[in-house]
N, C-alpha and C positions, 0 to 999 in steps of 0.2 A: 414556588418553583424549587426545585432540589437541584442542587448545586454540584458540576464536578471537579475539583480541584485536583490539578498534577503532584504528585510525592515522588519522592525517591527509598526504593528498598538499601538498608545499608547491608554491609557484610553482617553474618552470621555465622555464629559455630555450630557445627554439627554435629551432635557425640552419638555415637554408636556406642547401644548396649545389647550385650550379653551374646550367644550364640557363637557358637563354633567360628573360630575365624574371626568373628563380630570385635578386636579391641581396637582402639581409638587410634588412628594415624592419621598423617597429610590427604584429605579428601581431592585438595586440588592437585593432587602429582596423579592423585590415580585416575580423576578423568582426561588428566593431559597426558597422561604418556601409557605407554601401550598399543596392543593391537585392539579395537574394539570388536574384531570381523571375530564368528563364531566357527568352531572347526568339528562344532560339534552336530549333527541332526539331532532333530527330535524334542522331548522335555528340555528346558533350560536346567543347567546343572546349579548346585548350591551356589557356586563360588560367583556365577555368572549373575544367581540371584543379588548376590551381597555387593557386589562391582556394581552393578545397573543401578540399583540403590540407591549406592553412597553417589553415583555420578551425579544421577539426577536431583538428589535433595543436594547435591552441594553446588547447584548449578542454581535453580533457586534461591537458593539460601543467598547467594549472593548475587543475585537480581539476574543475571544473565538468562535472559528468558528464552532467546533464541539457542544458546546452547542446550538449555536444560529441556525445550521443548524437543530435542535433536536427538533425546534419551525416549520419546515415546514413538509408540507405534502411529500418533498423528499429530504431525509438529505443528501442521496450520492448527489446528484446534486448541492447541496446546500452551501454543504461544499468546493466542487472542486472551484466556482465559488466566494465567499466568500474569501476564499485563495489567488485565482489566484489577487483579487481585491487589497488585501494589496500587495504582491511579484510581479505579473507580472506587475500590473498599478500604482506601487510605494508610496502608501498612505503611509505615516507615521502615519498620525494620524487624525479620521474622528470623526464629531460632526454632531447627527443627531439628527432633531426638528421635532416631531412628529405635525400634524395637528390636528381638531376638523374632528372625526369617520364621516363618510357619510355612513350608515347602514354598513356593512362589510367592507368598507372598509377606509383604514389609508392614508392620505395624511402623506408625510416628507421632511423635505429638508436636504439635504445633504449637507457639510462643507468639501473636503478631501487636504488635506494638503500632498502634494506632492513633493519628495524629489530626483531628479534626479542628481545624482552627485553634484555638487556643487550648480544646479539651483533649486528654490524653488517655487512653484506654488500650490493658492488657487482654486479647484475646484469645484462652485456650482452648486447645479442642483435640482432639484423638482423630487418623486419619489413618488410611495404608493405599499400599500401591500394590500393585502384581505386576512380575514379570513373566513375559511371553517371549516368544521366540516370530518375530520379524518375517511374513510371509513369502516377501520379496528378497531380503536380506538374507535373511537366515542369523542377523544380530539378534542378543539378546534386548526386548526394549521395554518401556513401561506403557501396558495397555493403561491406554488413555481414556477416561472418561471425568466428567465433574466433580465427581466421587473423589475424585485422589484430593483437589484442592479439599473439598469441605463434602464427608459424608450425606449431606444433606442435597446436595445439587444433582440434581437431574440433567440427561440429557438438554442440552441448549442451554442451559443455564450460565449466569453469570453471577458476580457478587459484588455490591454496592453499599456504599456506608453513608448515610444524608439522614437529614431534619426527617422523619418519620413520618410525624404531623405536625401541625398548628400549634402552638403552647396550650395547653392546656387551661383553660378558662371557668370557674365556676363563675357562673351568670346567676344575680341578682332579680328580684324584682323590686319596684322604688320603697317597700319596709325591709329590704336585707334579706329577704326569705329563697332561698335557695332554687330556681327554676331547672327540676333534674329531668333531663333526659328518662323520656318514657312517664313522667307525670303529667305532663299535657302534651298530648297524643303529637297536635295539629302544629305546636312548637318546636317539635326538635329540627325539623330542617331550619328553620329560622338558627336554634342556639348553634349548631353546623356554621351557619351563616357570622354568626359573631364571633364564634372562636376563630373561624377563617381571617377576620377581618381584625379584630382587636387582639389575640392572644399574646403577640409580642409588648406591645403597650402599655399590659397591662400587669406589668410587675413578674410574667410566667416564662417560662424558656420549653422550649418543645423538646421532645424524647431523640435521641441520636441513636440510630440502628443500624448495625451491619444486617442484611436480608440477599436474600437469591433474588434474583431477576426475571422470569420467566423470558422465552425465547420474542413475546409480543410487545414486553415493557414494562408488565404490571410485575409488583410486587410480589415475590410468592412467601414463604419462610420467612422469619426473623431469625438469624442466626446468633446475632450477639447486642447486646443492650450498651453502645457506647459511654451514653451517659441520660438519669431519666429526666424525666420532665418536671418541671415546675409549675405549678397552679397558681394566674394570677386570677384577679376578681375583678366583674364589670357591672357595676350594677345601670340597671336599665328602668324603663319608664314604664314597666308593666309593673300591674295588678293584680296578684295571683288570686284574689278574691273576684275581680270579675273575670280572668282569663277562665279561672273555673267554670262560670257561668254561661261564656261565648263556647267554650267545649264542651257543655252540656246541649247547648241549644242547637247547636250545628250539628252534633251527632246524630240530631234524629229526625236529619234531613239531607237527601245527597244532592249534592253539586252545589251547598250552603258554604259562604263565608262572610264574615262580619269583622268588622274593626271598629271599636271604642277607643274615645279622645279624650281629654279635657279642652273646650273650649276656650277658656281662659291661660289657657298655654302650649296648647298644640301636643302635650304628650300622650302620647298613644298607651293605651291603659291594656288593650286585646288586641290581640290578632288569632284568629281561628277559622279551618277549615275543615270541612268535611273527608274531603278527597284528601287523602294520606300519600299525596306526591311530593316531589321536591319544588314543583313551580306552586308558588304561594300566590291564589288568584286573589286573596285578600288584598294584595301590595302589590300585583304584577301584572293581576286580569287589564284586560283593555276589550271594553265589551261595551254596547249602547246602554246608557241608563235610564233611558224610557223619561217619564215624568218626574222621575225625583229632578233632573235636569232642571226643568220650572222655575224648580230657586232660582238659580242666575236667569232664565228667561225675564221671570217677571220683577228682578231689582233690574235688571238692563230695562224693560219696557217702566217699573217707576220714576228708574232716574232719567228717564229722556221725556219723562210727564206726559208721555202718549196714555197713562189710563190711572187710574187712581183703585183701591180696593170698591169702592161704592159703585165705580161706575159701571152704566150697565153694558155688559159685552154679551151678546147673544150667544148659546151654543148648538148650532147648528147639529144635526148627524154626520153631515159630511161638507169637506170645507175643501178648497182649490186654488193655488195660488200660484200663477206665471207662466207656468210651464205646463200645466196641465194636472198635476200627478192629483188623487183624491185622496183626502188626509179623512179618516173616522175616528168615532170614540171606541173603547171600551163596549162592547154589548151596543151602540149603534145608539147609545142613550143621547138623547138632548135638552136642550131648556131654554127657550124663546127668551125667558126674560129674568136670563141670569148677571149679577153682578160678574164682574172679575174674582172680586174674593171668591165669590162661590163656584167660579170657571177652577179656579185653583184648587178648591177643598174639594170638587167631583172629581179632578184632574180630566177637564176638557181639553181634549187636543183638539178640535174645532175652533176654540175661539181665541187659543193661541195663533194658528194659520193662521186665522183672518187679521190677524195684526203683524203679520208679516211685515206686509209694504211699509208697518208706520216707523221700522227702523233701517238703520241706512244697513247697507255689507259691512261683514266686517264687525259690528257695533256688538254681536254677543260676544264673537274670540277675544275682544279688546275687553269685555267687561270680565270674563272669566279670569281671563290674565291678569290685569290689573289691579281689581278689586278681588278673585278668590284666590290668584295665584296660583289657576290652572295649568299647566303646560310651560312652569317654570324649574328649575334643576332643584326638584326640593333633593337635599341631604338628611335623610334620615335616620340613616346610621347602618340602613342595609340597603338594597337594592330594589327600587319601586317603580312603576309608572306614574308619571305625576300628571294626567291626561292631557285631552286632545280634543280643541274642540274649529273646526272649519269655520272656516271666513269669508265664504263661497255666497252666493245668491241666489235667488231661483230657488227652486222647492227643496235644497239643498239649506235652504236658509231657513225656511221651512220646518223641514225635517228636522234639524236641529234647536227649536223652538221647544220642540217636544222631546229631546233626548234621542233621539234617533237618525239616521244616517250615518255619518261620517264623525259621531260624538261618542270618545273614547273613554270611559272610566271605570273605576275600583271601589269597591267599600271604603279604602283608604281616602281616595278623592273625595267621595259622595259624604263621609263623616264631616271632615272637612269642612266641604259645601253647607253643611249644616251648623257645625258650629261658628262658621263667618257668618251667616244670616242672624245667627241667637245675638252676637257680640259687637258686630257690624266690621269687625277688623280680620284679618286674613292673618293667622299664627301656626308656622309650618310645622306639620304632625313631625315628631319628633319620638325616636327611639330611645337612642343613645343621647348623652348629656355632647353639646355641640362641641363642649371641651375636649373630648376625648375624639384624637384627630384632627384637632383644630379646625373643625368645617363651618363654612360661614353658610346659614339658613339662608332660602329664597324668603322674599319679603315683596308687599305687594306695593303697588306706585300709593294706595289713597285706602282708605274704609269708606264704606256707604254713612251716608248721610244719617243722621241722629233720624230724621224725620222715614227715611226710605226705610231703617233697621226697624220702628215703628209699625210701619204697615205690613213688613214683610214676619214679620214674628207675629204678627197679628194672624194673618192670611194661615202661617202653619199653627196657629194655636187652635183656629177654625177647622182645618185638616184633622187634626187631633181630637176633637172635641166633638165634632157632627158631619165631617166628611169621611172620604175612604178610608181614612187611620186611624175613625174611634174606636174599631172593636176590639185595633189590639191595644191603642192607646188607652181604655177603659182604665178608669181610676185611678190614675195614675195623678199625682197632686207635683204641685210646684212650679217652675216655671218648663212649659212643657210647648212642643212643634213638632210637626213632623211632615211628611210627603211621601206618596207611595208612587208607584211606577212599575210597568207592565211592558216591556221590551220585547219588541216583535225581532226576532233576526231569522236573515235569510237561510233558508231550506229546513227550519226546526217549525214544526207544526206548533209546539205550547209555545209561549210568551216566557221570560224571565222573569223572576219578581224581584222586585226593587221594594227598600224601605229607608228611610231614614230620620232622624227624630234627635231632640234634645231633651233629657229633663235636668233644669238645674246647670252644676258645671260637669255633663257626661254627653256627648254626641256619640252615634254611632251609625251606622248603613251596614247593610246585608243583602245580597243579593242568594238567588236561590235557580238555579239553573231548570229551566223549563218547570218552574213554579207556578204559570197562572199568576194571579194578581197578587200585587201586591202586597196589599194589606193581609191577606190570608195565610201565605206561606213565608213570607222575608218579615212581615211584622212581628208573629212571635220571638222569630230570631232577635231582632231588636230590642222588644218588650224584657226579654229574660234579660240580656244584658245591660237594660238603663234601670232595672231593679233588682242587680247585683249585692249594693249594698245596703 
């Protein structure tokens, strides 16, 4: 927010140079005493020019704004503007040197001594006036326009002296290496976002400008550089080696974004998007995640021992629970006598429904929260949705089995979700280092069970290996998961694709806006970024 603080104009000398008439005397006798009224029609005469003049710059000069605006042909305007010059553009105190008359009109230069909290700045500049002859009057007066204060100002205009921008910030990534504006594309409103957020903090002082005002609010012109800015440093928990790789991979896909982590500490290594806007769907989106969801479905259905990876859970075509609504797979596919592991690696939404009833309401929200630290105040150092998942019943309950209905999440969330499942502990994705702004991370009530952490990294190592995420998971060595997902949303004909995956200590998720399935369009995206390095 830009600040406006009240000043006071002090007295000022006036000297007049050169020009017939033009040598230096008492300015204030000569707007005080006399007749001001014109006896003359017609052109304003020299003498009338040189009086009009000295009145009005030594009316100014010494703050007296309503008199000095009393010398123009429009004193509301004149006054406002006059005003605004000392209080809003912070003059303490201006000296202005009148030139030698050019028929009507006044050369001056301006001296204004500028006092912005504890910084002090001289501001010169070259102005004139013209005098007119009074339509109504017949006085000689000073036609008024913005022009007189500061050649620069347009009709409506005003003049403001404030913080500019933000401090100025060079932003790190975690080796010190430089993250510049316009090297990665899908970045810059993010570094926008840190300099907004950290530049004071961080060792940098922002730029101070006198500027015009336009008649709406916005900035126009910069007129004078009070004092410049200072550059502090923030280094951050990005990667410019795989940030490279996330904005290779989303380029050449639209409505694509992805976020990489390190599981073993929540720092977020990429952020990239396709869509070159300021809303960052990587960190902001709130969209149904289809089956990558799963994860937390099926540690909530381990931990309540309603099913085990072996046991066998049939997948129906089409599945029904409560309320009526008909839940299907993918391509309509089924499998009488499939295990759960294998319900997960096909990603059957069938034989999730049909396990509906076996948990209570309420029992997925509490696990996502609890255990992934869903829909808690994560601080990560800019501005995110930390999702959203219903606690509702009914095909409602349902629906959210499978990632859909009223289940809200991000690349961000969905990384996340993946690296809790790799680690069994929930470690808030993290930007900025939590020191810088003193923010205390969301943290979850418990971790999954040694034995749950077990089967569920088993079940996405099976995904990866011989279900819907081998082909892009293909070759990939180490310790490796993953989960794909195919989000139906309301009045879009294609599905979204979802992906999300671990190899080692990297998670990542990507979604891909009316992508078709998953594994096909959101899984490259992933693949190129979990073999980054």
């Amino acid at each position: 927010m830009r600040a406006v603080g009240k000043v006071v104009v002090g007295a000022a000398v006036v000297v007049l140079v050169g020009g017939a008439g033009f040598g230096a005397y008492n300015l204030y006798a000569g707007v005080t005493g006399g007749n001001t009224a014109s006896t003359h029609g017609g052109a304003v005469t020299g003498t009338e020019v040189r009086d009009t003049a000295r009145r009005f710059l030594n009316a100014w000069a010494d703050g007296n704004d309503l008199l000095a605006s009393g010398f123009t042909n429009d004193a509301q305007a004149a006054v406002g503007l006059l005003g605004g010059f000392r209080d809003d553009a912070k003059v303490k105190k201006v000296t202005l040197t009148p030139g030698a008359a050019q028929g009507a009109t006044v050369p001056f230069r301006v001296k204004a001594e500028i006092r912005y909290g504890k910084t002090r700045s001289t501001w010169r500049y070259d102005s004139q006036l013209t005098v007119v002859r009074g339509r109504t009057t017949d006085k000689p007066l000073v036609d008024w326009t913005p022009a007189v204060v500061h050649p620069k100002l347009a009709r409506g205009q005003t003049v403001r002296t404030e913080l500019a921008e933000n401090a100025p910030v060079t932003v790190l990534d975690r080796d010190g290496e430089e993250l510049r504006p316009g090297r990665y594309p899908s970045l810059d409103p993010l570094l926008t976002s840190l300099r907004a957020r950290y530049g004071d903090r961080m060792g940098g002082t922002g730029q101070v400008e006198v500027w015009a005002v336009r008649p709406d609010g916005t900035a126009g012109d910069t007129l004078h550089v009070v004092t410049k800015g200072k550059r502090g440093t923030l280094r951050t928990t990005l990667d410019a080696a795989v940030q490279k790789s996330a904005e290779k991979a989303v380029a050449k896909r639209s409505g694509a974004s992805v976020v990489a982590l390190k599981p073993s500490t929540g720092e977020i290594l990429a952020v990239a998007n396709s869509d070159r806007g300021e809303f960052n769907a990587a960190l902001q989106g709130q969209t149904a995640p289809g089956s990558t969801f799963k994860i937390i479905s099926a540690a909530t259905l381990l931990e309540t021992g309603t099913v085990t990876p072996g046991k066998k859970v049939p997948c129906p075509k089409t599945a029904a629970y409560q309320q009526g609504m008909t839940f299907h797979n993918v391509e309509d596919s089924e499998n009488p006598g499939a295990t759960f592991a294998q319900d997960f690696a096909a990603s059957c939404n069938t034989a999730f429904v049909t396990l509906a009833g076996a948990i209570p309401d309420g029992a997925l929200a509490r696990e996502a929260q609890s255990v992934f630290g869903i829909g808690r105040d994560w601080q990560v150092g800019v501005s995110t949705f930390d999702g959203a998942v219903s606690d509702g019943g009914g095909d409602d309950k349902a629906a959210a089995l499978i990632g859909q209905g009223t289940v809200q999440m991000n690349p961000l969330t969905m990384a996340s979700v993946a690296a809790t499942a790799q680690t069994g502990r929930f470690r808030q994705p993290v930007l900025v280092s939590r020191s810088v702004g003193h923010r205390d991370v969301a943290t979850s009530d418990r971790g999954l069970s040694p034995a749950v952490v077990q089967q569920l990294k088993g079940m996405m190592r099976l995904t990866a290996t011989s279900g819907t995420a081998a082909r892009a998971m293909s070759g990939l060595s180490g310790d490796i998961g993953a989960k794909t997902g195919s989000a139906e949303i309301d009045g879009q004909p294609e599905t979204n694709a979802w992906f999300t995956a671990y190899r080692n200590d990297m998670a990542a998720a990507a979604v891909v806006t009316k992508g078709g399935h998953g594994g096909d369009a959101a899984g490259p995206v992933v693949r190129e970024v979990l073999t980054a390095h």
